[in-house]
N, C-alpha and C positions, 0 to 999 in steps of 0.2 A: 534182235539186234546183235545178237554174240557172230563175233566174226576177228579172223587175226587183226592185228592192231600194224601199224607197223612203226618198227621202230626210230624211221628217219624224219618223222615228222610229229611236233607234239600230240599227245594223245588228246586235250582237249578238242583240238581243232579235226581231227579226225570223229570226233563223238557228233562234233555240230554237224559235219558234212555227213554224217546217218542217220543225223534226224533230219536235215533238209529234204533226202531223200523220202524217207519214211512219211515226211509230209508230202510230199510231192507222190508217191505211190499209192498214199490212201489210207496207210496203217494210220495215219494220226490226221482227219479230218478238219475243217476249219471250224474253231469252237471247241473240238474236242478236249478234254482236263487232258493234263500228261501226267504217265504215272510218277512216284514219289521220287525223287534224289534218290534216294538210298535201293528203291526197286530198280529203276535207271539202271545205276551205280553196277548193283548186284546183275543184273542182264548185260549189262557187258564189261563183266571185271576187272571193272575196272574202281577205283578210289572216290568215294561219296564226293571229296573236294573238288576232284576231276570233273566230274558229270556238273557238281553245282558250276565250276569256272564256264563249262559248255554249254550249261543253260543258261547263265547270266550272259554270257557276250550274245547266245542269239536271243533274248530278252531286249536287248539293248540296240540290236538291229531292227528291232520289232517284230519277229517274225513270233515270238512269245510274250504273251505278256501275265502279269500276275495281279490274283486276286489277294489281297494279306492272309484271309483264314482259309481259302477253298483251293490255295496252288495254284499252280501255272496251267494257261491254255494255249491252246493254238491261236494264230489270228486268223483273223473272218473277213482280213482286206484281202478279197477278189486279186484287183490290181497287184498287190504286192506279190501274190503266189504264181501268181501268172507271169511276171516279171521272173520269180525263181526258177520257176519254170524252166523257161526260155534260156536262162543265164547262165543252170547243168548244162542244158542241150546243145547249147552253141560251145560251154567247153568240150565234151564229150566229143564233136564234131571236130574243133579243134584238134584235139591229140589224136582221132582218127587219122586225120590229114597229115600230121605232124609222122605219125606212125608208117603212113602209105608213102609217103616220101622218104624215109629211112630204108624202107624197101623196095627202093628206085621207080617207084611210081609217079609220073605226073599229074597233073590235077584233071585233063581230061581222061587219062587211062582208069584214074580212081573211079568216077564219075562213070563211065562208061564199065564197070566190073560193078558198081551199084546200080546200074539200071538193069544189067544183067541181072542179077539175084533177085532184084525186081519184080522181074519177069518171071522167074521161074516160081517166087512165092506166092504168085498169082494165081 
């Protein structure tokens, strides 16, 4: 997980958007225990209080939930991660588009320079 943080936006909320990820890439499986706050914590150094605030709001989203003595797991709702899924991808798409337009690109030029590259990684 260790990667720059940055500083314009709260670190908790950044912690939750790398494990959404991390679940969605397969590092953290549905079911899977998450390791401890404080290991968390220490893999991206960031402050044990931090990591617990980042795990409790996506607790609280449901995307984790806990056991009292055994920790926190992943969730095993299908729907839900698939729903996540979807939810990165469409932003990621977003700020693509948002990006290609900043560099005077229309939406058919964008569209037509991805079906190129397309093409060519075929």
């Amino acid at each position: 997980m260790p990667s720059s943080l940055d500083n314009d936006r709260p670190i908790y909320l950044q912690l939750m958007e790398r494990i959404r990820l991390d679940i969605i890439a397969g590092v953290y499986k549905p079911g899977d225990k998450l390791p401890s706050v404080r290991d968390l914590a220490l893999d991206a150094a960031v402050n044990p209080n931090t990591m617990q605030k980042a795990l409790s709001e996506l607790e609280r989203e449901g995307l984790v939930y806990s056991q009292r003595t055994s920790g926190r797991f992943i969730t095993e709702d299908k729907n839900m991660l698939k729903q996540l899924k979807t939810n990165l991808a469409e932003e990621q798409i977003r700020q693509f588009f948002e990006k290609m337009k900043q560099l005077g690109f229309t939406g058919s030029e964008t569209l037509a320079l991805i079906e190129n590259v397309l093409k060519e990684e075929m």
